[in-house]
Jmol script that loads the backbone (N, CA, C; Angstrom):
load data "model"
ATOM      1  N   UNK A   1      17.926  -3.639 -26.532  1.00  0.00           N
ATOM      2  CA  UNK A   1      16.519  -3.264 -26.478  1.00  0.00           C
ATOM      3  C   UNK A   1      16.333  -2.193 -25.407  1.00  0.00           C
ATOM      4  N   UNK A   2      15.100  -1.068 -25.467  1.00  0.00           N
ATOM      5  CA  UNK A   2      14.911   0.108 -24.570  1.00  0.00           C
ATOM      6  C   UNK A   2      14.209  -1.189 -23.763  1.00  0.00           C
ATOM      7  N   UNK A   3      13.312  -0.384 -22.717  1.00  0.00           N
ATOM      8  CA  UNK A   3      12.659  -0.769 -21.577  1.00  0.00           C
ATOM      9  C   UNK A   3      10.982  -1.202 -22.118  1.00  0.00           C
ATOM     10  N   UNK A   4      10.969  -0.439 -22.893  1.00  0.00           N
ATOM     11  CA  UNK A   4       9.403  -0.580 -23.723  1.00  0.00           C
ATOM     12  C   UNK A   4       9.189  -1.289 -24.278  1.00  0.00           C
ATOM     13  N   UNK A   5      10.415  -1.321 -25.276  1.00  0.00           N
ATOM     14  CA  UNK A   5      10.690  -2.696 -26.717  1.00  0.00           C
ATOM     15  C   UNK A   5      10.769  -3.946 -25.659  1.00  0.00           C
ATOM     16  N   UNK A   6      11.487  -4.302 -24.169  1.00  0.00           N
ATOM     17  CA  UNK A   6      11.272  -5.583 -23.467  1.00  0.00           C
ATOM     18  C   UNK A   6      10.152  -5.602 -23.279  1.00  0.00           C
ATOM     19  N   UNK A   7       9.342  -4.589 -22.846  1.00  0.00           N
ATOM     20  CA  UNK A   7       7.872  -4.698 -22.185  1.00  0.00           C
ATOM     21  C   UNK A   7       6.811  -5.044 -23.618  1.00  0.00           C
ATOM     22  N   UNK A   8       6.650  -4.652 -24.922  1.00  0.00           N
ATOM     23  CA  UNK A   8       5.962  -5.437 -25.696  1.00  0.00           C
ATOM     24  C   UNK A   8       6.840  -6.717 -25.910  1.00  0.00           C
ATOM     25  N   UNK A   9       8.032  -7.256 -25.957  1.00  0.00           N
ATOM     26  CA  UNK A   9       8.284  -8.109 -26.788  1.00  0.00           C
ATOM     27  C   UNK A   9       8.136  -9.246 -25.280  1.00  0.00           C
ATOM     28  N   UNK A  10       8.163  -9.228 -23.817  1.00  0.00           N
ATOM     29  CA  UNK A  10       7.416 -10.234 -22.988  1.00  0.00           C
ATOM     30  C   UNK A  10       5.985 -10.216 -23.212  1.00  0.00           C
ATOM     31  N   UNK A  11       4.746  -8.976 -23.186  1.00  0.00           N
ATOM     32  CA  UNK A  11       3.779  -9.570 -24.273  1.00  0.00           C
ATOM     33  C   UNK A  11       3.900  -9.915 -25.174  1.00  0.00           C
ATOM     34  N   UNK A  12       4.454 -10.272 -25.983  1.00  0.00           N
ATOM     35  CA  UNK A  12       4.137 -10.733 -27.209  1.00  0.00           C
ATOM     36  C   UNK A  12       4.344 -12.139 -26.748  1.00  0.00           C
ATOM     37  N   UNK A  13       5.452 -12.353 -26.027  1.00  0.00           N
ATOM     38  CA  UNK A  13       6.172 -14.091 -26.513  1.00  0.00           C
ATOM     39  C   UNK A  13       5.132 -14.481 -25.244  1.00  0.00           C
ATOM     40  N   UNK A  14       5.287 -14.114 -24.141  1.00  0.00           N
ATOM     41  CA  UNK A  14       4.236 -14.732 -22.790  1.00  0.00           C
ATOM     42  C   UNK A  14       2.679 -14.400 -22.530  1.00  0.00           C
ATOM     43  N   UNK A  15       1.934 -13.333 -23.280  1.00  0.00           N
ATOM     44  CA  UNK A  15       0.991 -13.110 -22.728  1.00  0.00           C
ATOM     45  C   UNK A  15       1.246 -12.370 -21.660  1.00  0.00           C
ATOM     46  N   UNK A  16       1.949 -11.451 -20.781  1.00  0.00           N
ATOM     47  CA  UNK A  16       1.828 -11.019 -19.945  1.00  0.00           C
ATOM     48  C   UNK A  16       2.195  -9.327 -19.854  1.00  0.00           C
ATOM     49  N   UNK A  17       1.819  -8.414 -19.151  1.00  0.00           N
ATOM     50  CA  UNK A  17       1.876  -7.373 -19.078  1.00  0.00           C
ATOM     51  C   UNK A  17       2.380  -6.745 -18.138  1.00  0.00           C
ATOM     52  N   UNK A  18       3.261  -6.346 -18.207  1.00  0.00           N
ATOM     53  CA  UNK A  18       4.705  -6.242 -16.832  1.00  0.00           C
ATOM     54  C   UNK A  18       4.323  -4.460 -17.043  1.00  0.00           C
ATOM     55  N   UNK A  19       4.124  -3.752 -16.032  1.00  0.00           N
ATOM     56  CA  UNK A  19       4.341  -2.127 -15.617  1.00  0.00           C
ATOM     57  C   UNK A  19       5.687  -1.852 -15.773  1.00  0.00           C
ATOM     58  N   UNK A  20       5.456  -0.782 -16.444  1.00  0.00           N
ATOM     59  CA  UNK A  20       6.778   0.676 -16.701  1.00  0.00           C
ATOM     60  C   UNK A  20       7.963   0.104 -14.821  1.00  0.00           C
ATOM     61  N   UNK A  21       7.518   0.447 -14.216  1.00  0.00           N
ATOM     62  CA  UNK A  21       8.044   0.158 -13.110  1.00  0.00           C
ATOM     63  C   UNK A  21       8.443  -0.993 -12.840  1.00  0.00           C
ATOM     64  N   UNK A  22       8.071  -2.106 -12.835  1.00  0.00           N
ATOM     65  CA  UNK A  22       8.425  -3.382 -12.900  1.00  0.00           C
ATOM     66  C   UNK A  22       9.518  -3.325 -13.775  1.00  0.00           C
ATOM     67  N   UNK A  23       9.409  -3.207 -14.674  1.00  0.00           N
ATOM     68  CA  UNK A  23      11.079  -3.250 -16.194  1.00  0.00           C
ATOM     69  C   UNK A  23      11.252  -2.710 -15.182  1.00  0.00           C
ATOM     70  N   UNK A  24      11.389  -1.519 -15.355  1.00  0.00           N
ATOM     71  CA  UNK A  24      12.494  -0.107 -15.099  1.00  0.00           C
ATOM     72  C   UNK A  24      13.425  -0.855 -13.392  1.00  0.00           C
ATOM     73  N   UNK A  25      12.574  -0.768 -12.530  1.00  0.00           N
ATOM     74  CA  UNK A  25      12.974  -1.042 -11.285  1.00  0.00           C
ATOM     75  C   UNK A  25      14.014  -2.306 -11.824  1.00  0.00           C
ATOM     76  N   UNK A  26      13.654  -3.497 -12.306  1.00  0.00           N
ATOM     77  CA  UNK A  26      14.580  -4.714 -12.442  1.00  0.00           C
ATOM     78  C   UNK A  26      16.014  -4.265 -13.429  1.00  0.00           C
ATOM     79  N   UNK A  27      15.571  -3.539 -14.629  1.00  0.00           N
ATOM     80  CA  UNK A  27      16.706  -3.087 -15.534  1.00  0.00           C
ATOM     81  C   UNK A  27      17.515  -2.439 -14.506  1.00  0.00           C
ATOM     82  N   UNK A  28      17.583  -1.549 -13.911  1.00  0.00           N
ATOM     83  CA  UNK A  28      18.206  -0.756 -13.192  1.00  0.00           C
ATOM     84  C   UNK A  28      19.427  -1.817 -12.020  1.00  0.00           C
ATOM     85  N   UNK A  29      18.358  -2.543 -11.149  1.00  0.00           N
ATOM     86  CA  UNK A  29      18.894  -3.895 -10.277  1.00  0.00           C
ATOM     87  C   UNK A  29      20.052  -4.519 -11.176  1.00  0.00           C
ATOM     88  N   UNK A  30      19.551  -5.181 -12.407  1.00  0.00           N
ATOM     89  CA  UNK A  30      20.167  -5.631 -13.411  1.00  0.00           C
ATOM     90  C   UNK A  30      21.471  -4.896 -13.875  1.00  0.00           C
ATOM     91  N   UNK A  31      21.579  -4.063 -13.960  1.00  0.00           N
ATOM     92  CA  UNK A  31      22.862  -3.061 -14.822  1.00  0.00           C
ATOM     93  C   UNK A  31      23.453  -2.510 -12.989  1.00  0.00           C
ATOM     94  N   UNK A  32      23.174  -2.237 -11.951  1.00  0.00           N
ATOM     95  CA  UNK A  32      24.120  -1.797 -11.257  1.00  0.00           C
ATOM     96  C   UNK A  32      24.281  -3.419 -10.619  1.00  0.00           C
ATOM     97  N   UNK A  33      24.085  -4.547 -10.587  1.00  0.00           N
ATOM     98  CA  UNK A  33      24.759  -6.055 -10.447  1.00  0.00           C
ATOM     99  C   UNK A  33      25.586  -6.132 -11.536  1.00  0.00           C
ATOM    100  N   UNK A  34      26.025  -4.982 -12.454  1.00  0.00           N
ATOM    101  CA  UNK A  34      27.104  -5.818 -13.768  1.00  0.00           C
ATOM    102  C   UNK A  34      26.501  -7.020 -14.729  1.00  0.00           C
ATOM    103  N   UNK A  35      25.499  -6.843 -14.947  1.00  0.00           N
ATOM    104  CA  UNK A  35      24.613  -8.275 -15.515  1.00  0.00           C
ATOM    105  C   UNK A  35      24.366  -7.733 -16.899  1.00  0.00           C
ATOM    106  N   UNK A  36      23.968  -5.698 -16.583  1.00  0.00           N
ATOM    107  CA  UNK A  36      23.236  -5.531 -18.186  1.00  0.00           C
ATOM    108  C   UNK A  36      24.096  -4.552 -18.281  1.00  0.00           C
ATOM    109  N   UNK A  37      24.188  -3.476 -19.320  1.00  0.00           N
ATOM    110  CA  UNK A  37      25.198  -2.155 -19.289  1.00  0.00           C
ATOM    111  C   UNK A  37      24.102  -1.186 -20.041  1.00  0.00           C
ATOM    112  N   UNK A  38      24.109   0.275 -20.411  1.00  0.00           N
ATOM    113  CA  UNK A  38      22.778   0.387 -20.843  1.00  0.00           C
ATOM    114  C   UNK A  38      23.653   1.966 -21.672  1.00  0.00           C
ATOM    115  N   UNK A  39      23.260   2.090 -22.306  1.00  0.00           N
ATOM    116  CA  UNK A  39      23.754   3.247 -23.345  1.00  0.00           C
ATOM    117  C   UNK A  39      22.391   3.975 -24.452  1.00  0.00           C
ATOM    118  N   UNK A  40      23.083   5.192 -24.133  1.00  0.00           N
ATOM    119  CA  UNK A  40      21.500   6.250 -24.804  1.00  0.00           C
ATOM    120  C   UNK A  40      21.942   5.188 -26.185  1.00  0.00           C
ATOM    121  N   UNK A  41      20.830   6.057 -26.926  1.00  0.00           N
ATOM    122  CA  UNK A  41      20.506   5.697 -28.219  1.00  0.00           C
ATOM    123  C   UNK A  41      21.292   6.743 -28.927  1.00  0.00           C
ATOM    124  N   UNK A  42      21.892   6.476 -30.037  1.00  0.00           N
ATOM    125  CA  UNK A  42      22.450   7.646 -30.849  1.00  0.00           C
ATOM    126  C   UNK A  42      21.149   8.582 -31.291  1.00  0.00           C
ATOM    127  N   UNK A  43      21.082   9.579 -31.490  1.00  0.00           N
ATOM    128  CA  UNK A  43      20.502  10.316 -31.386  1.00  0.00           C
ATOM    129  C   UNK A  43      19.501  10.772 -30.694  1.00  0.00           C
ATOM    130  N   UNK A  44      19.207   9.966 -29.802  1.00  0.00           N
ATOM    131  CA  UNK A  44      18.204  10.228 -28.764  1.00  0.00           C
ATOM    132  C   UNK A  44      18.541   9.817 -27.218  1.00  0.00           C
ATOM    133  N   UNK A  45      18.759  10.875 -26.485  1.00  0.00           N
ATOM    134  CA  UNK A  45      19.687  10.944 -25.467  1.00  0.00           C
ATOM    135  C   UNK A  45      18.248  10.590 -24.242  1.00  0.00           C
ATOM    136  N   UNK A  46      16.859   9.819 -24.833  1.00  0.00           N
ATOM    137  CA  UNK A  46      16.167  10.003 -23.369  1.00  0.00           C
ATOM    138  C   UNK A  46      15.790   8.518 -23.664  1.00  0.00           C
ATOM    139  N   UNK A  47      16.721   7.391 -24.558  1.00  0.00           N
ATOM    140  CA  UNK A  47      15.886   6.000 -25.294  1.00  0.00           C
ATOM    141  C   UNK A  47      17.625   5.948 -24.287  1.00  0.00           C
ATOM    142  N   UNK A  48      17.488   4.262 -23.486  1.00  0.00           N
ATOM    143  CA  UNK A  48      18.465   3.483 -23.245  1.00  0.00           C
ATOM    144  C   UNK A  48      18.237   2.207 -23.755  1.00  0.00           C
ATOM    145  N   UNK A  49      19.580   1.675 -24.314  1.00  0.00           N
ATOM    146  CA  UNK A  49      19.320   0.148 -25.086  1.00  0.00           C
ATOM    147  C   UNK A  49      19.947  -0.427 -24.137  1.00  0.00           C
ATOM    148  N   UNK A  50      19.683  -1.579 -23.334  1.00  0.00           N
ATOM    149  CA  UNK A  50      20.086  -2.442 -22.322  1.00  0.00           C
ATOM    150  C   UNK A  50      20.919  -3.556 -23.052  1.00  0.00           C
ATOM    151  N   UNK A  51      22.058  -4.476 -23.075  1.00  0.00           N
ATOM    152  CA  UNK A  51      23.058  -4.911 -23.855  1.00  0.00           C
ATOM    153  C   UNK A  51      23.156  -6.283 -21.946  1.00  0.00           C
ATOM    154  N   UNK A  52      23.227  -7.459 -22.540  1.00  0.00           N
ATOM    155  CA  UNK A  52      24.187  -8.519 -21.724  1.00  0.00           C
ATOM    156  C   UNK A  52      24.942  -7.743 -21.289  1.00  0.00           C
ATOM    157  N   UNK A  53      25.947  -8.165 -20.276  1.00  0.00           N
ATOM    158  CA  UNK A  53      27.703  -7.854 -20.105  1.00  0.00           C
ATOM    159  C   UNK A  53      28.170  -9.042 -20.800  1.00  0.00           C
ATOM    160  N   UNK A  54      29.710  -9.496 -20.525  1.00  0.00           N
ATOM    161  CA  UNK A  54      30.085 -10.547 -20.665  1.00  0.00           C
ATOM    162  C   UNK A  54      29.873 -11.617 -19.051  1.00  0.00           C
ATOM    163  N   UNK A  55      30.165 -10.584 -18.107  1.00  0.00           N
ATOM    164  CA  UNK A  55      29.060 -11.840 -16.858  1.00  0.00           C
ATOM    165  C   UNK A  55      27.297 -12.145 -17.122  1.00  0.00           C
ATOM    166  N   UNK A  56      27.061 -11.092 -17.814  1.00  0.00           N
ATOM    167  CA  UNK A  56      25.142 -11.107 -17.511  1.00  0.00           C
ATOM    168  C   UNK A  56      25.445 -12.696 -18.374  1.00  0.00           C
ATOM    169  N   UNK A  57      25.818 -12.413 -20.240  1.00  0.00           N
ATOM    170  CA  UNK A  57      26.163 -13.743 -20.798  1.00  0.00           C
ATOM    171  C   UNK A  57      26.480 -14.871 -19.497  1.00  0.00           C
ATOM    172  N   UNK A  58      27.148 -15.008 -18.812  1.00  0.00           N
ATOM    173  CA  UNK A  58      27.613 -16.270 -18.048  1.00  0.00           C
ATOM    174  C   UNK A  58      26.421 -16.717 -17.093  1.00  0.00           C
ATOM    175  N   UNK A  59      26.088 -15.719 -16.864  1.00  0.00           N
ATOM    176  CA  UNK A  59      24.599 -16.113 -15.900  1.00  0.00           C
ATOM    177  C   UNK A  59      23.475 -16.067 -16.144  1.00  0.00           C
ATOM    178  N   UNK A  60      23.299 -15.551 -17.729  1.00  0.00           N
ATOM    179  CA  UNK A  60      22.003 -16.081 -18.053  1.00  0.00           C
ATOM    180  C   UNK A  60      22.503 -17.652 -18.332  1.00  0.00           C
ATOM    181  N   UNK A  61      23.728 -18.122 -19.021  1.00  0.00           N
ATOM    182  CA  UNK A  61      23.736 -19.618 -19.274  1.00  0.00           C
ATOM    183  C   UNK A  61      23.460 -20.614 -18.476  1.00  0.00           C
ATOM    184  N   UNK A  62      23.649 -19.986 -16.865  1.00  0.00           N
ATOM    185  CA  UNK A  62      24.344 -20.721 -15.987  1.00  0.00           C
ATOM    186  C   UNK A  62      22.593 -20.727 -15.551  1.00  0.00           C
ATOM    187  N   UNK A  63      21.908 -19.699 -15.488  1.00  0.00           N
ATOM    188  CA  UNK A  63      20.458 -20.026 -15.240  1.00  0.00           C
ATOM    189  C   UNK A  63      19.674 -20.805 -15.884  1.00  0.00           C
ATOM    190  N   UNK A  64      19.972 -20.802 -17.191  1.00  0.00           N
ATOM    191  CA  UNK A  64      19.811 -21.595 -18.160  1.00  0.00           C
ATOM    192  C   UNK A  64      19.797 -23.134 -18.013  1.00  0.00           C
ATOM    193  N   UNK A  65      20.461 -23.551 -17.502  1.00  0.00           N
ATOM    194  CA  UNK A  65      21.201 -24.976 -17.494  1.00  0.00           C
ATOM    195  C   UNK A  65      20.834 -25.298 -16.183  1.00  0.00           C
ATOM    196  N   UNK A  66      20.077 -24.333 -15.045  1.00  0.00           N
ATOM    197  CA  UNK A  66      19.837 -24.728 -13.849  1.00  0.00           C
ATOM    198  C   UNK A  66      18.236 -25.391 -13.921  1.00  0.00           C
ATOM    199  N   UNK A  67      17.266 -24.664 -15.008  1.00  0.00           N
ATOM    200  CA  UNK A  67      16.618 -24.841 -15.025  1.00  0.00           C
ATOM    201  C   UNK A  67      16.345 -25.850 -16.011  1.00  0.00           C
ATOM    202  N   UNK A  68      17.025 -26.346 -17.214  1.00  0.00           N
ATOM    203  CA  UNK A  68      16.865 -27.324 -17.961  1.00  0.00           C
ATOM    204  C   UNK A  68      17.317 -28.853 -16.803  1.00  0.00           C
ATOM    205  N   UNK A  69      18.437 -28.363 -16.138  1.00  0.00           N
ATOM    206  CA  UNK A  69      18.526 -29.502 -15.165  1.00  0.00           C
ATOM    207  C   UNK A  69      17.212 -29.744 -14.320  1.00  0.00           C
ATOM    208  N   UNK A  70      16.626 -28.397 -13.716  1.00  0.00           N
ATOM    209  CA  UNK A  70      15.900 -28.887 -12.345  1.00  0.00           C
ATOM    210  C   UNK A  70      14.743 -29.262 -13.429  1.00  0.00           C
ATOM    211  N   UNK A  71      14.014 -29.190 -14.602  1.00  0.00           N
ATOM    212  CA  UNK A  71      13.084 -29.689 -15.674  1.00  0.00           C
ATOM    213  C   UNK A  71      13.930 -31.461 -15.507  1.00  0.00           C
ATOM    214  N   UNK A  72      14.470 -31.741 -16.061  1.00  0.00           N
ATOM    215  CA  UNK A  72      15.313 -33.307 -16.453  1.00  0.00           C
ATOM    216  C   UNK A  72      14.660 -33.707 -15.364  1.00  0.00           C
ATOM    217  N   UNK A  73      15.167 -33.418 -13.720  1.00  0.00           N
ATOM    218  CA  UNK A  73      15.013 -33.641 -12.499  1.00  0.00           C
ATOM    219  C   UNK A  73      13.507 -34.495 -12.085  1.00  0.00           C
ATOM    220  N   UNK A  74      12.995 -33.506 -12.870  1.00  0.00           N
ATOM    221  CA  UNK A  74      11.402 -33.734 -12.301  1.00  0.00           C
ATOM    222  C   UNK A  74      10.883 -34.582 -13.485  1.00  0.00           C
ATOM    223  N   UNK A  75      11.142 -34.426 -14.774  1.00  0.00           N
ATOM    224  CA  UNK A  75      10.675 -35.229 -15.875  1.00  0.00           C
ATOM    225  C   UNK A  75      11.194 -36.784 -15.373  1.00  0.00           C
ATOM    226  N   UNK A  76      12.576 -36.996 -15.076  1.00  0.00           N
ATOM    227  CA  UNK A  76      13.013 -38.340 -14.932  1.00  0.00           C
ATOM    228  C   UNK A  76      12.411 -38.795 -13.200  1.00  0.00           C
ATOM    229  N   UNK A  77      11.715 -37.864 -12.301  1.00  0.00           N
ATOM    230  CA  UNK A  77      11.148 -38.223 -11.302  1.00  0.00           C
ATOM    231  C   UNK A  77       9.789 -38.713 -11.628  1.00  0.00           C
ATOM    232  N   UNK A  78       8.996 -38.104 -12.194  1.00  0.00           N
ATOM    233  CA  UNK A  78       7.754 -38.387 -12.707  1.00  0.00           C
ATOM    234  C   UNK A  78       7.918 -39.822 -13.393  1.00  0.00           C
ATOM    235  N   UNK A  79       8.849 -40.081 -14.398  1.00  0.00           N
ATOM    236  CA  UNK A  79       9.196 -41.623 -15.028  1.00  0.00           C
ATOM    237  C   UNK A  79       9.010 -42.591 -14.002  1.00  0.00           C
ATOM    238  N   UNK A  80      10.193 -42.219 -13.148  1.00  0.00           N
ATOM    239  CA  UNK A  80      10.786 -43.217 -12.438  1.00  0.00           C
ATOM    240  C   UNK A  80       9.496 -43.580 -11.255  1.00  0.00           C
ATOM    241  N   UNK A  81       8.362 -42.512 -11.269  1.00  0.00           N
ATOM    242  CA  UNK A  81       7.042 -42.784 -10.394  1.00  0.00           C
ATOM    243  C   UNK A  81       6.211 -43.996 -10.932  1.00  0.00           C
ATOM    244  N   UNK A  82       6.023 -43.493 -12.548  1.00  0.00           N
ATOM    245  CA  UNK A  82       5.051 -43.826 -13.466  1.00  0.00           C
ATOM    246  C   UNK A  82       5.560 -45.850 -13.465  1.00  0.00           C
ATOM    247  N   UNK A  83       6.990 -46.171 -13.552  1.00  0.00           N
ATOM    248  CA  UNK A  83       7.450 -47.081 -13.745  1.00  0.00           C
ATOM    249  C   UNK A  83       7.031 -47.725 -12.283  1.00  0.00           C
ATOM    250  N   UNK A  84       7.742 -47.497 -11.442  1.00  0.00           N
ATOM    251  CA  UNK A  84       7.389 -48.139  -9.796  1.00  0.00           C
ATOM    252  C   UNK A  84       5.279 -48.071  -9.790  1.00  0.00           C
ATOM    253  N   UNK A  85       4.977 -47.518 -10.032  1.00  0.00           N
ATOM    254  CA  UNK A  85       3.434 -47.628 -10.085  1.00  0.00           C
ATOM    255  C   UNK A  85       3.043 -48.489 -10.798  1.00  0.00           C
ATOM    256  N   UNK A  86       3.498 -48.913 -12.189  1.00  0.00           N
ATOM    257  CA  UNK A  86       2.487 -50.201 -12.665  1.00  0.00           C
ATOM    258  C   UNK A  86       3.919 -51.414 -12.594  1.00  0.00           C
ATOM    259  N   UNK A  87       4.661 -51.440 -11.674  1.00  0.00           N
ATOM    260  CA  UNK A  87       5.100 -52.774 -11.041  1.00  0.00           C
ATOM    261  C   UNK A  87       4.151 -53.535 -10.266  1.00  0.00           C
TER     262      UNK A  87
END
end "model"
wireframe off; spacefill off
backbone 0.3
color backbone group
């Protein structure tokens, strides 16, 4: 995806409206950490499509799984409240 195509397609899925600068500044962070890699567009040498790496893959999973854990975390804390409260 270019920088634009991320910026409608987080409005679309979140409701939210992220500035040209905001992408741009993070894509950039993103691809010189080895996370994204970014290549013109065939025929249009001023469109970049931003691509995973094979690390970005490992650390989006690994973020992934941090946050489904720290979710579990708090879902099975909230239980374990709800249960001790009507003892």
């Amino acid at each position: 995806m270019c920088g634009l195509e991320i910026i409608k397609e987080i409005n679309r899925k979140y409701n939210v409206l992220l500035s040209q600068g905001t992408v741009y500044t993070t894509l950039y962070k993103l691809k010189k950490d080895g996370i994204l890699y970014a290549e013109f567009e065939k025929g249009n040498m001023r469109t970049k499509k931003y691509s995973a790496t094979g690390e970005g893959k490992m650390t989006i999973y690994k973020k992934i799984n941090e946050f489904v854990n720290m979710e579990m975390n708090i879902l099975n804390s909230i239980q374990v409240q709800t249960i001790s409260a009507s003892l």
